[in-house]
C-alpha positions as CSV (number, residue, x, y, z in Angstrom):
1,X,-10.7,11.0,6.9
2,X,-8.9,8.3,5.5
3,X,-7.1,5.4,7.5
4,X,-4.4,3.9,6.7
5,X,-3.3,0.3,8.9
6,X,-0.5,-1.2,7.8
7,X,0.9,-4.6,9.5
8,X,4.8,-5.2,9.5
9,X,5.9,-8.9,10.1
10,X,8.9,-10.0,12.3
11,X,11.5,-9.2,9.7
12,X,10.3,-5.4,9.4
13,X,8.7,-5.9,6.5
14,X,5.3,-4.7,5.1
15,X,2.2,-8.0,5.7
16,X,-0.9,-5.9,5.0
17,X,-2.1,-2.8,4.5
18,X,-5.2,-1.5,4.5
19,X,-6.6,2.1,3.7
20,X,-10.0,3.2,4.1
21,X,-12.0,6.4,3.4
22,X,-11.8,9.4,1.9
23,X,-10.1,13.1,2.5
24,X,-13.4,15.7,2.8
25,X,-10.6,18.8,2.2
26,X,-11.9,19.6,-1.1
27,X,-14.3,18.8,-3.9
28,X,-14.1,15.2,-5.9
29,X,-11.2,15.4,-8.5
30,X,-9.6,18.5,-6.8
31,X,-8.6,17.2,-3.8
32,X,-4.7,17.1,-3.6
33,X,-4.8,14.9,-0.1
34,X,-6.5,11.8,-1.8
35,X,-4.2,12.2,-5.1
36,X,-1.4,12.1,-2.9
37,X,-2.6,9.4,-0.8
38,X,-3.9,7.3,-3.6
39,X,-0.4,7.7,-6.0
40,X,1.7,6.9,-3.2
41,X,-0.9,3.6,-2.4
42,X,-0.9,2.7,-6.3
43,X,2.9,2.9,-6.8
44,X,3.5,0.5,-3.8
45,X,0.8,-1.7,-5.1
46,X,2.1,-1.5,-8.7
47,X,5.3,-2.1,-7.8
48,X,4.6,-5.2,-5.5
49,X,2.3,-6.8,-8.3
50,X,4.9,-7.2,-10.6
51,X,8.1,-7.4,-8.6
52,X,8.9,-11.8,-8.9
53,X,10.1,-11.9,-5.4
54,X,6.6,-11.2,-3.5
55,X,3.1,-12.5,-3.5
56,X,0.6,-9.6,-3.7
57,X,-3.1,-9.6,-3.1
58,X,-5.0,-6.8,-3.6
59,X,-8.3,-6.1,-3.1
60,X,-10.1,-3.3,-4.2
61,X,-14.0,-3.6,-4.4
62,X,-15.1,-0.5,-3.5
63,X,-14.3,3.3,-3.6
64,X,-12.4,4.3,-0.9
65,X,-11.2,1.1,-0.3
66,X,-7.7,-0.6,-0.2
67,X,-6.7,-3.9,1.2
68,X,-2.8,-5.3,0.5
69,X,-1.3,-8.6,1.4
70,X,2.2,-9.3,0.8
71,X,3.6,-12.2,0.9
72,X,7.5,-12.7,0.3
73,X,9.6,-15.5,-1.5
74,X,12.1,-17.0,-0.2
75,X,15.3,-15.0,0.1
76,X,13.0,-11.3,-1.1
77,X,13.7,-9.5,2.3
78,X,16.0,-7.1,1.1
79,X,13.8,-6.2,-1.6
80,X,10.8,-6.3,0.2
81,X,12.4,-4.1,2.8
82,X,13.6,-1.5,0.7
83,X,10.1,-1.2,-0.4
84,X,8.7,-1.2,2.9
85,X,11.1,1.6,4.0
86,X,9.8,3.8,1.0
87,X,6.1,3.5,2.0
88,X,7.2,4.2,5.6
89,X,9.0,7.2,4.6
């Protein structure tokens, strides 16, 4: 099973994520759950690593592992919360 916990601050916007575990549907490399889980997880990342208006920490170590924490800039929330509301979604 794979767990996702994500943490939204006060102004609706994404603070941490954290996704642990693996989908035991189907065989490694053939199972569509974790390639749907893990594009949607890698977008938001990607997109949050190189956006200027955030500061993103993510953590990694281990297969199966996923930890995200976002902090915003001054004056990002609009940004922040579009992105938010796509991961949501």
């Amino acid at each position: 099973m794979i767990d996702i916990r994500i943490t939204i601050d006060n102004d609706g916007n994404l603070s941490v994520l954290k996704a642990e575990g693996h989908s035991m549907l189907a065989e490694k490399g053939s199972n569509i759950v974790c390639a749907a889980v893990s594009a949607q997880l890698r977008s938001v990342v990607r997109v949050l690593e190189t956006g200027r208006e955030v500061d993103a920490r993510v953590s990694a170590d281990e297969a199966g592992f996923l930890e995200l924490i976002v902090k915003p800039e001054k004056g990002s929330n609009l940004w922040l919360t579009g992105v938010t509301d796509v991961l949501l979604a």
